[in-house]
N, C-alpha and C positions, 0 to 999 in steps of 0.2 A: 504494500500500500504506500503508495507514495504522499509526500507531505505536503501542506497547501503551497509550498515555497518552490519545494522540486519539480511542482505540476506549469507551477507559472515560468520557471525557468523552462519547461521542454517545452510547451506550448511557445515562447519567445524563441525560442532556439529554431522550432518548427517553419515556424512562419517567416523569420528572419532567410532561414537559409531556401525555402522556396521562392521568396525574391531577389537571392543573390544568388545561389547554385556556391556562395562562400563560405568554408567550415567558419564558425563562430564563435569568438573566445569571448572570454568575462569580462575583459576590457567595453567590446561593445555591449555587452549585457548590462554592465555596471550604470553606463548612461539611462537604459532603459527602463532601472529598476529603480525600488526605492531609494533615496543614498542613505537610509541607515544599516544596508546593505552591501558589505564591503566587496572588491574583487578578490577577496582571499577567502569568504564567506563563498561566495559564486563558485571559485574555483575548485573548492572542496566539493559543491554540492554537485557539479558537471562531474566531478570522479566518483561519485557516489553514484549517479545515472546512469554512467559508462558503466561501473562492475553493475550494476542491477540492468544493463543489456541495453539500456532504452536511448543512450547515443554511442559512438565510436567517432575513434580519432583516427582520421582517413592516410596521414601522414605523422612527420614529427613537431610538425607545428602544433603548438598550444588550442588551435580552433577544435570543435568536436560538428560532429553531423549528425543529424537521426539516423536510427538505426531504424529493419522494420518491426522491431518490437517496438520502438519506439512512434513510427507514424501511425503502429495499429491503436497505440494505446493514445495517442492524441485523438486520429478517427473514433473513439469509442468513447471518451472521455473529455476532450477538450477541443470540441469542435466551437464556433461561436453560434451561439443558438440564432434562430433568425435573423440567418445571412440572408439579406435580401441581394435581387440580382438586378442588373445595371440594366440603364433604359435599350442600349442598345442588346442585351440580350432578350429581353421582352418584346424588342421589336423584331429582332430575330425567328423565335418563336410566333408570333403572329405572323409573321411575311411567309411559313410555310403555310399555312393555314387558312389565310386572306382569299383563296382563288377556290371555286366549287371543288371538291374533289369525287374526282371519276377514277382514277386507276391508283388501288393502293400501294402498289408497288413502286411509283411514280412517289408517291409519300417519303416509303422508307428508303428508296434510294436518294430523294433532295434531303431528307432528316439527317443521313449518314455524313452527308455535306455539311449541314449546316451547325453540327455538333463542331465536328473539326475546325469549322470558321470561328467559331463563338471561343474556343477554348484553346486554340492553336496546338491540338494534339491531335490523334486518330480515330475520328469515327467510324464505329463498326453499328451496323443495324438488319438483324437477323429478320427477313420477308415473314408477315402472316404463314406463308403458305406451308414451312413445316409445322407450326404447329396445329395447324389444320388437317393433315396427311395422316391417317390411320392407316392400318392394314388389315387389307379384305380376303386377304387367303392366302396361306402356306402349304406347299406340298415338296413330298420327295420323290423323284423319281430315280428308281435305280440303274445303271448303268451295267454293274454285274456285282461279283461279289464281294469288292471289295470300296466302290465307288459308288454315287450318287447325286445326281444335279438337285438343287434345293431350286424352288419358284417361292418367288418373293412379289404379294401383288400389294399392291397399293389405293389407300379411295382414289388420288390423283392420275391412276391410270399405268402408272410407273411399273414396268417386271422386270426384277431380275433376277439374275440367272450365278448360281454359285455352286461351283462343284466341290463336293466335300469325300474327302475321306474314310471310309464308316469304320469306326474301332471293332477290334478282332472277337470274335464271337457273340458282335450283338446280334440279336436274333430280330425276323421280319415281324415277328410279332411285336416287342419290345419299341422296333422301331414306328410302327404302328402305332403303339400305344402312344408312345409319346408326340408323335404329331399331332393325334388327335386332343392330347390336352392343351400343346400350344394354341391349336386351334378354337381350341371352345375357348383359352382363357384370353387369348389375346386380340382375336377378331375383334376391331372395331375402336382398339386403343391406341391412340398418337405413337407414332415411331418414335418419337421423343422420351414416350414413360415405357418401352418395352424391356430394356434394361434395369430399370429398377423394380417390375414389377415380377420381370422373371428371377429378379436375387431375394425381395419381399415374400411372393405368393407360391411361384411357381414352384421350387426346388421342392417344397414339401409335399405338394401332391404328387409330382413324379417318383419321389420316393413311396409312396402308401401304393402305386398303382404299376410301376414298371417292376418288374422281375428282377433284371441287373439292371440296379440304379447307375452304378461307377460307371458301368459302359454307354448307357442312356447321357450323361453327364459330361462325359467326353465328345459324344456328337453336339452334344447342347453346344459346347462351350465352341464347335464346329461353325456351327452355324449363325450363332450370335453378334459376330463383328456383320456379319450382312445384315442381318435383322437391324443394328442400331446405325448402320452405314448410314448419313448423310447425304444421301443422292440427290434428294430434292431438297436438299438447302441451298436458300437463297441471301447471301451475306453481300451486303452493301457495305464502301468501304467509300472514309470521306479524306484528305490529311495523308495520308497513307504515307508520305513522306516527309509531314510535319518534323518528326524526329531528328533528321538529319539536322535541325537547327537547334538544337539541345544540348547542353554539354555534356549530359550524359552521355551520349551517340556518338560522341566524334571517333571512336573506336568504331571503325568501318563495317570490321566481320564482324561487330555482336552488333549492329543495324541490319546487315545486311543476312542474317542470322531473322530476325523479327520480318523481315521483308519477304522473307522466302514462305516465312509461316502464315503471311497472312494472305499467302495466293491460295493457300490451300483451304476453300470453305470449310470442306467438315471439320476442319481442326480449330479452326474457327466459331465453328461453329457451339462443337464440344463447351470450349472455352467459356463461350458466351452464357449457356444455360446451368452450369457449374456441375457440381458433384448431387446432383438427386438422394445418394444416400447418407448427406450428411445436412441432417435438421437445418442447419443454416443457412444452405443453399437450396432449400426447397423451394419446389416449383410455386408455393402461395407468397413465400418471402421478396415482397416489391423488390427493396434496393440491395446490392451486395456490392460491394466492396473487398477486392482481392488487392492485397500488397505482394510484391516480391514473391517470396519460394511459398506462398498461398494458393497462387497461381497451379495448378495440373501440368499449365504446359510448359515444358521446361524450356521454350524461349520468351516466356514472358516471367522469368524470374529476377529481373532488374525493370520489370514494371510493375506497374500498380494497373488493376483494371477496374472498373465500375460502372455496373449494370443495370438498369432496370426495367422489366418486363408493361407491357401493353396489353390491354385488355380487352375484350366485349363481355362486359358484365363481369361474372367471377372467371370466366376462363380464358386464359394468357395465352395471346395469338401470336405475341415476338417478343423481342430483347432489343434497347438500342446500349448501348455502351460506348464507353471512352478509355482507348488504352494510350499512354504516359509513362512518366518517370516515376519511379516513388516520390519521387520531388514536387508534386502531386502541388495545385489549388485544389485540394480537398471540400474546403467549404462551401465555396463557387460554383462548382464542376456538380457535388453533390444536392445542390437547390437548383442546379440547371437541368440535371438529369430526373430531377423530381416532376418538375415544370412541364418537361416536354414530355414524360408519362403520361402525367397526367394531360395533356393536349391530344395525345395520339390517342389515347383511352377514348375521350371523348370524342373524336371523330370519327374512330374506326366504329364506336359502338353504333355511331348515327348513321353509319352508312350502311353497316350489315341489317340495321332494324328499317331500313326505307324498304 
């Protein structure tokens, strides 16, 4: 638990160094603070914050930096309450939304723009349309006895086709069986919650109804990167090379490292709608905010990323998000990503109800 002194020193420290990108010593703190607050009182309390994790000293200069236990612990604790957002990003926000809209996807491809513009980082914004995409039917057809093509259909229309493996002595019945429980349990649920529903639901009834579960298990696990494959994801990208003007970035291969990953939609994708099996990043949880090695993907582990999902009514049709430095306008970025939630929420709901 940190003290009311240590809180206000990180929070200064925070904010100082996402307007400079400069580690920050007590000397500039000293000004900032009360002066019955010595730099030798400071200095102590910055090495107390360093061992308790929450900054680090980038070199051997006296300055220290946030660490990201430390940006998570300002994000959760020492945000400014009622950051409001500047005219010009309210005008921002209005200027998508000013013209009738007819084509949603027209939306979140100018949305993915106009995050990047507002914020000078990378807008990413995930189309209605995966989470709209259920699946209308799974079958296997075998090729002989050791192989089998899997059909993957889609509401959207979409087949595909993946040829699997089949492990050594499962049997046609077995494999039987267990098709038909994908199919009774999964018919008709977003490719988006298939994977979590088959680590939640599924695993225990294949156990109570297949014969040899391990080998049933092993096709499972077969078949499942198709099943939650990203095919029809639709990832609009605004900024995309904002970064390069960062001082973070000026290391070329770890930009160019992030550049390569964000060609790739479904990984992208992934990224976007987070981890399904950790309470946090549940699909009901509006906002999330990922720092550094929070991040899944291991090239966005010197970013910060921040997400928040759109709506028609209770059920979340996209994700728009902003990936950055850890060095992060946090308070800004996070009442702008509120703002324009909540603007797409409301239009998307008026449009699918016309």
């Amino acid at each position: 638990m940190l003290t009311d002194r240590q809180m206000r020193i990180l929070r200064l420290i925070v904010d100082d160094y996402v307007r400079s990108a400069e580690p920050i010593g007590s000397r500039t703190l000293s000004k900032q603070m009360a002066l019955d607050i010595s730099a030798a009182t400071i200095r102590n309390e910055m090495a107390d914050l360093e061992e308790l994790g929450y900054l680090e000293q980038p070199h051997t200069s006296a300055g220290r930096v946030p660490s990201q236990q430390g940006y998570r612990y300002y994000v959760d604790n020492l945000l400014p309450e009622g950051a409001a957002l500047t005219t010009d990003d309210v005008k921002g926000i209005r200027s998508l939304f000013s013209e009738r809209i007819v084509e949603m996807e027209r939306v979140a491809r100018e949305a993915a723009v106009m995050i990047s513009d507002l914020t000078r980082y990378t807008g990413v914004v995930l189309g209605p349309q995966v989470y709209d995409t259920t699946l209308r039917k799974l079958e296997i057809v075998p090729l002989n006895e050791r192989s089998a093509v899997v059909l993957i259909v889609t509401s959207s229309g979409a087949v595909q086709n993946k040829t699997v493996t089949l492990p050594d002595g499962i049997s046609p019945t077995d494999v039987e069986r267990l098709f038909s429980i994908l199919n009774h349990r999964l018919v008709g649920t977003p490719m988006y919650r298939i994977r979590s529903r088959v680590l939640q639901e599924i695993t225990s009834e294949i156990a109570r109804h297949v014969e040899d579960y391990e080998e049933a298990m092993k096709l499972l696990d077969r078949i499942l990167p198709a099943l939650t494959n990203e095919h029809d994801a639709r990832v609009y990208l605004g900024g995309a090379t904002n970064m390069l003007e960062l001082p973070e970035f000026r290391d070329l291969q770890k930009v160019r490292a992030v550049l390569s990953w964000l060609e790739q939609p479904s990984h992208v994708a992934v990224a976007l709608r987070g981890d399904e099996r950790n309470p946090e990043h549940a699909p009901g949880v509006r906002l999330k905010v990922r720092i550094g090695g929070e991040n899944s993907a291991g090239m966005l582990q010197n970013c910060s990323l921040i997400t928040a999902t759109y709506a028609v009514g209770d059920l979340p049709i996209g994700v728009i998000g902003v990936i950055g430095p850890t060095r992060m306008e946090y308070a800004r970025v996070i009442r702008l990503m509120q703002a324009l939630s909540d603007s797409m929420t409301d239009v998307f709901s008026r449009f699918y109800q016309t």
